[in-house]
C-alpha positions, 0 to 999 in steps of 0.5 A: 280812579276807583270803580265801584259796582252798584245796583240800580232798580229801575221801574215804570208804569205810564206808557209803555213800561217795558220800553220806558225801562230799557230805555232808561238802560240804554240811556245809562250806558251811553255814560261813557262813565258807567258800564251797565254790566248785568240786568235782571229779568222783567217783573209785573207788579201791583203798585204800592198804596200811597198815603196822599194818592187815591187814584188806581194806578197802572200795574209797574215793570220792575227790574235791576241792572248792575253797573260798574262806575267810578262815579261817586254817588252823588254825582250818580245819583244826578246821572239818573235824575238825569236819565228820569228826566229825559224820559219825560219824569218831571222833577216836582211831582206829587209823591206816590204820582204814576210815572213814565220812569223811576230809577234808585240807587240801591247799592253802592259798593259797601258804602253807607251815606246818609245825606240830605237827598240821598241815603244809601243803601236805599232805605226801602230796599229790605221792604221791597220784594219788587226790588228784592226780586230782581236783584236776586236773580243777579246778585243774590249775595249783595250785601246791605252794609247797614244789616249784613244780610244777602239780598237773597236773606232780605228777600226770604225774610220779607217772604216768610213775613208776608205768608205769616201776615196773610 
């Protein structure tokens, strides 16, 4: 079976952030199927504004791990709906909703999917600084397989943006 290394992003504002996303990792690396290869740094963020929710939220703890699986991406993606779960994230919630923990596949070797509940690479990825980030400081030369740019060119291109809109 073919091994396949992709990117996760992992985040989490209710409770204890930190704690809530390394558990998440740990839970993940129990999958005899997935190896958690690397993880990148901690990162503090603002939550994003959400059309539907008015509340203030807690400020998010983003990170990004780099596993290696043989899983196909579905059956992934299911891991990690999984691992959401028995961190306490429920299935039906309000979009833009605080949660305990928020994990999305980012990367799946160079594959593209666009399915119904799941789109690969992540459609938000070249948006997110937050995720940008991160997933520089362990694969800066990833490649999102729709543009063909590093994610180090995505995360410059969305900071040149955000100076020239400030």
């Amino acid at each position: 079976m073919t091994t396949r290394t992709a990117y996760i992003g992992i985040g989490s504002n209710l409770g204890d952030r930190q704690k809530n996303c390394t558990a998440a990792i740990d839970l993940l690396a129990h999958y005899r199927d997935i190896k958690v290869s690397d993880l990148s740094d901690w990162y503090e963020t603002k939550a994003l504004p959400t059309a539907g929710w008015t509340l203030p939220q807690p400020d998010y703890v983003n990170g990004v791990a780099r596993i290696e699986t043989p899983l196909p991406p579905a059956e992934l993606l299911s891991r990690l709906l999984e691992v959401e779960s028995r961190l306490g994230r429920p299935m039906e919630r309000q979009k833009g909703e605080p949660r305990t923990v928020d994990l999305d596949l980012l990367l799946y070797g160079d594959m593209i999917i666009d399915e119904p509940g799941l789109s690969v690479p992540h459609p938000e990825l070249a948006k997110r600084l937050f995720v940008l980030v991160p997933l520089c400081d362990i694969a800066p030369d990833a490649v999102d397989p729709r543009s063909g740019l590093s994610a180090a060119e995505m995360r410059e291109l969305l900071s040149t943006d955000t100076e020239a809109n400030r």
